[in-house]
C-alpha positions in Angstrom: -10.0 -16.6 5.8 -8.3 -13.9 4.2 -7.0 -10.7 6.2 -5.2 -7.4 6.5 -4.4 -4.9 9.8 -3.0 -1.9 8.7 -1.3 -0.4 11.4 1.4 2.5 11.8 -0.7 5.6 10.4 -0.8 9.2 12.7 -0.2 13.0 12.1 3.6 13.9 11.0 4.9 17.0 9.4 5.4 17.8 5.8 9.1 16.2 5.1 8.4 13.6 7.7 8.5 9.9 7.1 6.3 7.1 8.3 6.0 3.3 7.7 2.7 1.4 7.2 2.3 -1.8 8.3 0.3 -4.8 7.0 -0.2 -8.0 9.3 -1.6 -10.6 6.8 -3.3 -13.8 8.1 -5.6 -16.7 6.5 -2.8 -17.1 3.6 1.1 -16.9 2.8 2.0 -13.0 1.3 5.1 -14.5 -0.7 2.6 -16.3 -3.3 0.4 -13.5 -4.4 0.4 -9.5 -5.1 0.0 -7.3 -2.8 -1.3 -3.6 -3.1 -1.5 -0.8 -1.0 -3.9 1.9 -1.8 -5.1 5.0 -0.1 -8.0 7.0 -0.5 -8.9 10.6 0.5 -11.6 12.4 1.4 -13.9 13.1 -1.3 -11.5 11.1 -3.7 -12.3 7.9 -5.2 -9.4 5.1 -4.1 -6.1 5.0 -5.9 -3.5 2.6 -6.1 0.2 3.6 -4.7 2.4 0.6 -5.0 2.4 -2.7 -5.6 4.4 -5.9 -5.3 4.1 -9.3 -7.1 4.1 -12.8 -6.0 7.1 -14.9 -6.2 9.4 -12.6 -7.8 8.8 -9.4 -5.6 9.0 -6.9 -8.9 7.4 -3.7 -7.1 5.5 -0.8 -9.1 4.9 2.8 -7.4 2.3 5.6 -8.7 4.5 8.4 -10.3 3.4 10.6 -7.4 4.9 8.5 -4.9 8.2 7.1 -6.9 11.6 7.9 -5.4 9.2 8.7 -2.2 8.0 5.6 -0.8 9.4 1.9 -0.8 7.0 -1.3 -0.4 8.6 -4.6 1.1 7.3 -7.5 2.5 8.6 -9.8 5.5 7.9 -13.6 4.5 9.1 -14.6 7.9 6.4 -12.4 9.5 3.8 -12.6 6.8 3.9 -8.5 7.2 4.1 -6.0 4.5 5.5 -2.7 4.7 5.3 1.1 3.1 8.0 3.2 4.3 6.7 6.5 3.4 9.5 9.2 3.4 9.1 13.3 2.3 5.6 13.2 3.0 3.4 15.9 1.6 -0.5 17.1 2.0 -0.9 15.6 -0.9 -0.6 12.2 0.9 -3.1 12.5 3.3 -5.2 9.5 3.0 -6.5 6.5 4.5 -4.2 3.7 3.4 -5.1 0.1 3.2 -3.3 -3.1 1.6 -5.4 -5.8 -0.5 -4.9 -8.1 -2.8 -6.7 -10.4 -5.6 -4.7 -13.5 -4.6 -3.3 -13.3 -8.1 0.5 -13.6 -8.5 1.0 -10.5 -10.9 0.4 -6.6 -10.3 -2.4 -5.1 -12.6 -0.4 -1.5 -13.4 -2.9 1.6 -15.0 -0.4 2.9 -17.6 -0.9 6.0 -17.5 0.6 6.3 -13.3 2.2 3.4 -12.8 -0.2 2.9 -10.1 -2.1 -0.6 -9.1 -5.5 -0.5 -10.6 -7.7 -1.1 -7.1 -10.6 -2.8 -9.4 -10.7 -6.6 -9.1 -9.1 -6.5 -5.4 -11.3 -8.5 -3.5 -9.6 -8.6 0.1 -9.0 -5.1 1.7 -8.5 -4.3 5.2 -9.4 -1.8 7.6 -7.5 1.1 7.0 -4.9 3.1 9.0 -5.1 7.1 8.8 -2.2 9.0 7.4 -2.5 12.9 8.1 0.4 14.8 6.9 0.0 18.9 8.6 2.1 21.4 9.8 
């Protein structure tokens, strides 16, 4: 069975940094893509970053690029998003899913994961970024 704990989420400061975690369990992260989303309130969901399967290529939403870095820990079957420079824009909930596909499914447009067609999402962890 296929899951996700997000973990890592809280209040910090504009200009502060974070880092999201991702526990997977049910399958093995190095075979497949992995997205990690966020969504805010009274927003529809959006796609922030991405990483593929097998040959870890990573994709970032333009309003996140040179901001945030996804990795992933084989050993641990854990993915990360370090999350530096944070803004108000960047409140969100933030989850990680995937599609169990090996490749990332980009939106042109923002460089951003396309969140349709991810079938395994977990819970959520709240990012609040305030002064």
């Amino acid at each position: 069975q296929v899951q996700f704990v997000e973990s890592g989420g809280g209040l910090v400061q504009p200009g502060g940094s974070l880092r999201l975690s991702c526990a997977a369990s049910g399958f093995t992260l190095d075979w497949y893509a992995i997205g990690w989303f966020r969504q805010a309130p009274g927003k529809e969901r959006e796609g922030v970053s991405c990483i593929t399967g097998r040959d870890s290529s990573t994709y970032y939403a333009d309003s996140v690029k040179g901001r945030f870095t996804i990795s992933r820990d084989s050993a641990k079957n854990m993915m990360y998003l370090q999350m530096n420079n944070l803004n108000s824009e960047d409140t969100a909930v933030y989850y990680c899913a995937t599609d169990l596909g090996s490749k990332c499914k980009i939106v042109q447009a923002t460089g951003a994961p396309n969140p349709e067609g991810f079938d395994y999402w977990g819970q959520g962890t709240q990012v609040t970024v305030s002064s």
